[in-house]
C-alpha positions as CSV (number, residue, x, y, z in Angstrom):
1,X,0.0,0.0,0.0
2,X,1.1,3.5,-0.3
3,X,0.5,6.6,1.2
4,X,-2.8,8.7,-0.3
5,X,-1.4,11.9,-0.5
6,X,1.7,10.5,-2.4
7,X,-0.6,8.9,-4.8
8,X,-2.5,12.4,-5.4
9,X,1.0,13.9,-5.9
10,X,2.4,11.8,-8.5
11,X,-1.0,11.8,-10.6
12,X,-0.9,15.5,-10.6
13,X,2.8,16.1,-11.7
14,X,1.5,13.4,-14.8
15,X,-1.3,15.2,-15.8
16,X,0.6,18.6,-15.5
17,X,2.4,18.4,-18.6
18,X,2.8,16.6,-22.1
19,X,4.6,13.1,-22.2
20,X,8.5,13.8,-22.7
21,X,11.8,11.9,-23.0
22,X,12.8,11.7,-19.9
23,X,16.2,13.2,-18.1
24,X,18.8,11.1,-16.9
25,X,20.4,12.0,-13.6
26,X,19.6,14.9,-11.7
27,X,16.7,14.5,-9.0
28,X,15.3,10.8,-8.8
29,X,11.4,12.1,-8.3
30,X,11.6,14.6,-11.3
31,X,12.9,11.4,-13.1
32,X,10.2,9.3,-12.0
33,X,7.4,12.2,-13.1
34,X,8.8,12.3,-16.4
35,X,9.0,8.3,-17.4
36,X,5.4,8.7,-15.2
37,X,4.3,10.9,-18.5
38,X,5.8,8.6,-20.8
39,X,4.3,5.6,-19.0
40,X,0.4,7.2,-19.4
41,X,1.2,8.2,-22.9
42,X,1.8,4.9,-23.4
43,X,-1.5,3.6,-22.6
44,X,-0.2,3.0,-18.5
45,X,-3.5,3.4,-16.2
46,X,-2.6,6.2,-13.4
47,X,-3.2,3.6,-10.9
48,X,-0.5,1.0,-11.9
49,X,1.9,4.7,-12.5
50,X,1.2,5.1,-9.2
51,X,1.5,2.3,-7.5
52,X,4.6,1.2,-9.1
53,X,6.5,4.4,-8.8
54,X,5.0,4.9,-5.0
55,X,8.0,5.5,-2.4
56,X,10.8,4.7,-5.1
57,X,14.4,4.8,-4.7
58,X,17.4,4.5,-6.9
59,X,19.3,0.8,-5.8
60,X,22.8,1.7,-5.7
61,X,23.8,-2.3,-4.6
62,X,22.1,-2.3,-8.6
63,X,24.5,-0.3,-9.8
64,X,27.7,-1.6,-8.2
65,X,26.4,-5.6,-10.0
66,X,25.7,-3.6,-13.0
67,X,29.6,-1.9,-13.1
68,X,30.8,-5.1,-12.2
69,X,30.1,-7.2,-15.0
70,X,32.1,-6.6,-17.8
71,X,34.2,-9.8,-18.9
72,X,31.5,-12.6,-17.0
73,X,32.5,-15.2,-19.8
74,X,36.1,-14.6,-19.5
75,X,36.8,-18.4,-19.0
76,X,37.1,-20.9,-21.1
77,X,34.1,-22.6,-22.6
78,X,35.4,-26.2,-21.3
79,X,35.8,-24.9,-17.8
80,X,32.1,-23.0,-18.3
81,X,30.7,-25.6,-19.7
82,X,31.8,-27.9,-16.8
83,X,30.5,-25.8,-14.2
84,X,26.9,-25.5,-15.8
85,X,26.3,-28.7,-17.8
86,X,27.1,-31.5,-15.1
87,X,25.8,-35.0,-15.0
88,X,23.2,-34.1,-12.6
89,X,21.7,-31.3,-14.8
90,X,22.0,-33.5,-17.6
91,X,19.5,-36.1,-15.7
92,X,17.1,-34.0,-14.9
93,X,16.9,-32.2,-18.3
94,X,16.3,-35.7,-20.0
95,X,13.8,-36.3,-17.2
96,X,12.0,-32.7,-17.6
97,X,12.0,-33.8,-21.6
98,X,10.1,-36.8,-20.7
99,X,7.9,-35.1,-18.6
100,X,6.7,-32.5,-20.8
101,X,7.5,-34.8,-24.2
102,X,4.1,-33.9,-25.5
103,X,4.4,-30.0,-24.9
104,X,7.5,-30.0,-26.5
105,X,6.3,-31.8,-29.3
106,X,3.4,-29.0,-29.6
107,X,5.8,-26.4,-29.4
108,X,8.3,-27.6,-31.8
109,X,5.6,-28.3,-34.3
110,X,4.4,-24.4,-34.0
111,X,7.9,-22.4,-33.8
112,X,10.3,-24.9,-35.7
113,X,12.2,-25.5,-32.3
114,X,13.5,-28.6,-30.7
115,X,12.8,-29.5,-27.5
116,X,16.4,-30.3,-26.5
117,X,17.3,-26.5,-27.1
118,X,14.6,-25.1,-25.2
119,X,15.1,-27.3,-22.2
120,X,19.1,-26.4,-22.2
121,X,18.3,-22.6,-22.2
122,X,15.6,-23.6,-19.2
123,X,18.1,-25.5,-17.1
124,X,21.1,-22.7,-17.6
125,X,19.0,-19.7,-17.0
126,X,17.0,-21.1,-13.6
127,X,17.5,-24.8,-13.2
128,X,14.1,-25.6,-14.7
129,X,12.3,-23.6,-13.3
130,X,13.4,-24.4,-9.4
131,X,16.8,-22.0,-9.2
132,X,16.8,-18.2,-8.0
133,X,14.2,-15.9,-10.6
134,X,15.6,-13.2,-9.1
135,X,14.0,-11.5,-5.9
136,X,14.6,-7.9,-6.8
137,X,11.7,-5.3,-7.8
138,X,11.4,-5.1,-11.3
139,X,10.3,-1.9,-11.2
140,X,12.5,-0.4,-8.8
141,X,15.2,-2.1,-10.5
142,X,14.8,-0.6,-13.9
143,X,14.0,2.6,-12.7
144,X,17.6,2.9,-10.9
145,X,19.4,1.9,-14.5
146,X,17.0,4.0,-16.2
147,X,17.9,7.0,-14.4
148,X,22.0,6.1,-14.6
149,X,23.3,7.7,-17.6
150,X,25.4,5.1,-19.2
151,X,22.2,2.8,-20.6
152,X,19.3,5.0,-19.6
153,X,17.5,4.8,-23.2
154,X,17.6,1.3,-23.2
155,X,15.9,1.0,-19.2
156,X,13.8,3.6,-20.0
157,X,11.9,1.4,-22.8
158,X,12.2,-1.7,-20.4
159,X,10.3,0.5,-18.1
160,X,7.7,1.2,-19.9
161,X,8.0,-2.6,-21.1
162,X,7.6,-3.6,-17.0
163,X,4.9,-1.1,-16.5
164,X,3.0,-2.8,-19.6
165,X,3.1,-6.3,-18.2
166,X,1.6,-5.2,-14.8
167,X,-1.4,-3.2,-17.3
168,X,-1.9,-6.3,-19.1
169,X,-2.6,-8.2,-15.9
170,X,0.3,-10.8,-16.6
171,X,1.7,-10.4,-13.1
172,X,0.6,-8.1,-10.4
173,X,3.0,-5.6,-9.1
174,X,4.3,-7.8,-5.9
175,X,5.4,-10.8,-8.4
176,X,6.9,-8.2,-10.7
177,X,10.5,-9.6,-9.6
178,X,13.9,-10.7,-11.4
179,X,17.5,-10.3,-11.4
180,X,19.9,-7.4,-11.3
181,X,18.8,-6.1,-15.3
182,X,15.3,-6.6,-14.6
183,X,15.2,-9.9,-16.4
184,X,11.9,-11.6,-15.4
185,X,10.9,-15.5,-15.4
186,X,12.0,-18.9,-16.1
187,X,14.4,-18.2,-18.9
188,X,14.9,-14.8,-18.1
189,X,13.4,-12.4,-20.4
190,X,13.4,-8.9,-20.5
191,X,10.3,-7.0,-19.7
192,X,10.5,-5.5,-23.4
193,X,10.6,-9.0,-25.1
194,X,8.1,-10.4,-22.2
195,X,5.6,-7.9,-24.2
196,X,6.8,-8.9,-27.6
197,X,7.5,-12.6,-27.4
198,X,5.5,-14.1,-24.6
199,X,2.8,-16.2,-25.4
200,X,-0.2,-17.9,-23.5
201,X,0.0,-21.0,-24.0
202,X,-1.6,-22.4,-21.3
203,X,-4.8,-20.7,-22.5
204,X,-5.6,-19.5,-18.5
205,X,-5.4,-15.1,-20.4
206,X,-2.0,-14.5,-18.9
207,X,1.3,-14.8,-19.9
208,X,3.1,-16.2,-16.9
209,X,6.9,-16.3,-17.3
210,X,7.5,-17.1,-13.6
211,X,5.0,-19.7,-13.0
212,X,3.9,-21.8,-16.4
213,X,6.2,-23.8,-17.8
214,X,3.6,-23.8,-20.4
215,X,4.3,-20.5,-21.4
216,X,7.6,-20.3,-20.5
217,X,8.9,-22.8,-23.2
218,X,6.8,-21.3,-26.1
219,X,7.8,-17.8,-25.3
220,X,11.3,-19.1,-25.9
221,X,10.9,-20.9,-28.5
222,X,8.7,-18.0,-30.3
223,X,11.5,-15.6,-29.4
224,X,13.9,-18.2,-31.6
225,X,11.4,-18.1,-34.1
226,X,10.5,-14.9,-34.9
227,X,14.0,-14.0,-35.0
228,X,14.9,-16.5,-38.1
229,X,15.3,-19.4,-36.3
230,X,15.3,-22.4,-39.0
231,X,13.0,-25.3,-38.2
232,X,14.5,-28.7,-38.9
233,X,18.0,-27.1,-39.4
234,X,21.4,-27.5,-37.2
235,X,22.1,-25.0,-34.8
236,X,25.9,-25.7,-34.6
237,X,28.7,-23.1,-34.8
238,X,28.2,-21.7,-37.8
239,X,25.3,-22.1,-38.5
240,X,22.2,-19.6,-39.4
241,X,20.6,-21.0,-36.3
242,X,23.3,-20.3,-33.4
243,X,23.5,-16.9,-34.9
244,X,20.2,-16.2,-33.7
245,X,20.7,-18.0,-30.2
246,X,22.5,-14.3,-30.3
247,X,19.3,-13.2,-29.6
248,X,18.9,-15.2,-26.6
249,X,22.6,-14.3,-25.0
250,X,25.5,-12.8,-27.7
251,X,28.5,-14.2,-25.6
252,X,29.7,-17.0,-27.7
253,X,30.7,-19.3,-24.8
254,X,26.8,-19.3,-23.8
255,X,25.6,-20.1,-27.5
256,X,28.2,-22.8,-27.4
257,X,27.1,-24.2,-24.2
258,X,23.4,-24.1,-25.2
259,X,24.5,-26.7,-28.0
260,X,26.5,-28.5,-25.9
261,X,24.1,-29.1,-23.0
262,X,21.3,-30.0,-25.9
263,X,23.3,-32.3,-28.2
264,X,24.1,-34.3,-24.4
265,X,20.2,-34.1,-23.7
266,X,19.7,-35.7,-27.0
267,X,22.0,-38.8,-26.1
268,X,20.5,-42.3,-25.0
């Protein structure tokens, strides 16, 4: 809940003037009242503005992760892929293909995408579905690299993005949590791509990144698709198809592991 007379204010200052890019830096309120005008000029209900952006400060343990992590696939792929494809992930990915065999079947048959490749992107990015999503605010999150300087374009539309996945009734304010970019759900998607990509697949009206592995897997795989992913073709080095697993991470030592960890789930 938050407080009634801060609700009044921040509804005022959006209706006070015309939707504008918003100012990096400087005071964090005036900030937050300009992506507010952006956020209702994009369609964003003064209620979810509101509640959102109610009692907001920038997260500076945020911006010390975000300055640290320059050079994270510095290692080499074998000593990468030995710390993230291990026996025991390999087991339960072949076990999580068997149990959902006739999803992935569905899924592959829509977006062109095999089931081993999806299930290797699930079990790096959150163990299947059982590691850390990420506890952080979303909103708070996104808000704080927004307002830095070095990337605040690119926050600034994942803002928005968030603030359009709360409108759509996808996932209510308090569930509205990921990692240390804002990335939301399952396999880890940005609120921008959540909105593009995400699909409902489990026909209950929402798309639930953090909950459905239902919609989790087809989101991915209609991610891969819609960005030129090639059904039926290799996704090797050097092929068309692990240029667009780009798409899903650009560090080549991840698109590498992805094949690895799939061609292992495809063995007997």
């Amino acid at each position: 809940m938050f407080a009634r007379p801060l609700a009044f204010l921040l509804c005022a200052l959006l209706l006070a003037a015309p939707a504008r890019a918003a100012q990096c830096g400087g005071d964090f309120n005036a900030f937050l009242s300009a992506m507010g005008r952006e956020a209702a000029a994009a369609g964003i209900s003064q209620d979810v503005i509101a509640s959102a952006f109610a009692g907001l400060a920038p997260d500076g343990t945020v911006l010390a992760f975000d300055r640290r992590q320059h050079g994270t696939f510095r290692q080499s792929f074998e000593r990468y892929a030995a710390t993230r494809v291990t026996a025991a992930r390999i087991a339960r990915g072949k076990q999580m293909l068997a149990r959902h065999a006739n999803l992935l079947a569905r899924i592959e048959r829509q977006f062109g995408v095999p089931g081993p490749v999806l299930v290797a992107i699930w079990g790096l990015e959150s163990d299947f579905g059982t590691g850390d999503l990420g506890k952080l605010p979303v909103i708070r999150v996104l808000a704080t690299l927004a307002h830095d300087c070095r990337r605040s374009e690119l926050f600034q539309r994942e803002l928005i993005a968030a603030l359009k996945i709360v409108q759509r009734g996808d996932l209510p304010l308090r569930e509205l949590r990921g990692a240390y970019a804002g990335e939301i759900g399952q396999t880890q998607f940005l609120p921008s791509s959540y909105i593009k990509y995400g699909v409902d697949y489990d026909g209950d009206g929402h798309v639930d990144l953090r909950h459905s592995a239902a919609d989790v897997l087809a989101s991915t795989a209609n991610l891969l698709k819609a960005n030129g992913w090639q059904a039926g073709a290799p996704y090797g080095e050097g092929t068309a198809n692990f240029e667009v697993l780009r798409e899903w991470n650009r560090a080549l030592i991840y698109r590498k592991t992805v094949v690895y960890f799939a061609e292992r789930l495809k063995e007997r």
